[in-house]
C-alpha angles and dihedrals in degrees: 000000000000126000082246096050094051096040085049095054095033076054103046087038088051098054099040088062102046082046090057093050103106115215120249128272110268124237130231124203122189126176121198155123150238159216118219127202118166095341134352123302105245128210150207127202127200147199114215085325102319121111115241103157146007125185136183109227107234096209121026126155110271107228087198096059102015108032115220153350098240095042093058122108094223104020093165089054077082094064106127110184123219132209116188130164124251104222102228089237100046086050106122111182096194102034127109120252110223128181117195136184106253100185107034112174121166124180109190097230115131112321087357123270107236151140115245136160127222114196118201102177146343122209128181118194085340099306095123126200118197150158103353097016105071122070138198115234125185114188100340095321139096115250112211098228125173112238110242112220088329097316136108112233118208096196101185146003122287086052123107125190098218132205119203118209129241118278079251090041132227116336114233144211121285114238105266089261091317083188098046086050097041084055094042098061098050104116116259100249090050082062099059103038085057092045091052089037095056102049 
């Protein structure tokens, strides 16, 4: 076999393989907190309309003992930080991220005993939206909501606080060392005979 001809398969076996190396899961990272009233407030993330997490917040402020969020003296000491994995093929560059309150319940006593979600920020795979650039949509319109000490509230369900990509979308995951893997996998004997070919 010819320098050429096992340059040429050490080549075509290399790449098939880095082609085959599938990129990593994405992360996304969501800061927020809540108002409690019998129970937690739960929520559902989603990628340009698919589901791809939920989570139960483990301290929120409860509106029946302790009144209200914004009435709190250190409302951002409720802050509770998730971390939930992107399936790779549920990853949408250029989809919206939108978080919703999936069990609202509000009884008027007082000031008002409710769950309620407040969203600070929303990353995937580092790229991080904040402050002005989340809105709150309720049936395909925005809902003009106050911030409450920084924080967007989504007050009922039917509301999505919703994150917007990048111009250049989302950034994604690198392939897991696509050409280490692409070279790991030649055949032995491939090896050799393009080691020996190319002194």
């Amino acid at each position: 076999m010819n320098k050429l001809a096992i340059f040429s398969t050490a080549l075509i076996v290399a790449l098939g393989a880095a082609a085959a190396a599938k990129a990593e899961n994405s992360t996304l990272a969501i800061s927020l907190a809540g108002e409690a009233f019998d129970g937690a407030p739960v929520f559902e993330v989603r990628m340009g309309g698919i589901v791809i997490a939920s989570g139960r917040l483990a301290r929120p402020l409860d509106t029946k003992t302790e009144g209200r969020l914004y009435l709190s003296a250190e409302p951002l000491g409720y802050l509770e930080n998730f971390e939930f994995t992107i399936p790779e093929n549920r990853f949408d560059p250029f989809a919206d991220i939108s978080i919703s309150l999936t069990n609202d319940r509000y009884v008027d006593e007082g000031h008002g005993h409710d769950r309620n979600l407040f969203i600070r920020s929303v990353a995937v795979n580092g790229a991080m939206r904040t402050g002005g650039e989340l809105t709150v949509i309720a049936h395909g319109q925005n809902v003009d909501v106050a911030f409450q000490a920084g924080l967007l509230p989504v007050y009922e369900q039917g509301h999505a606080v919703v994150a917007a990509p990048p111009l250049e979308g989302w950034p994604s995951q690198p392939a897991a060392g696509a050409a280490q893997a692409g070279l790991a996998v030649l055949p032995e004997h491939v090896v050799n005979e393009l080691a020996q070919a190319l002194r």
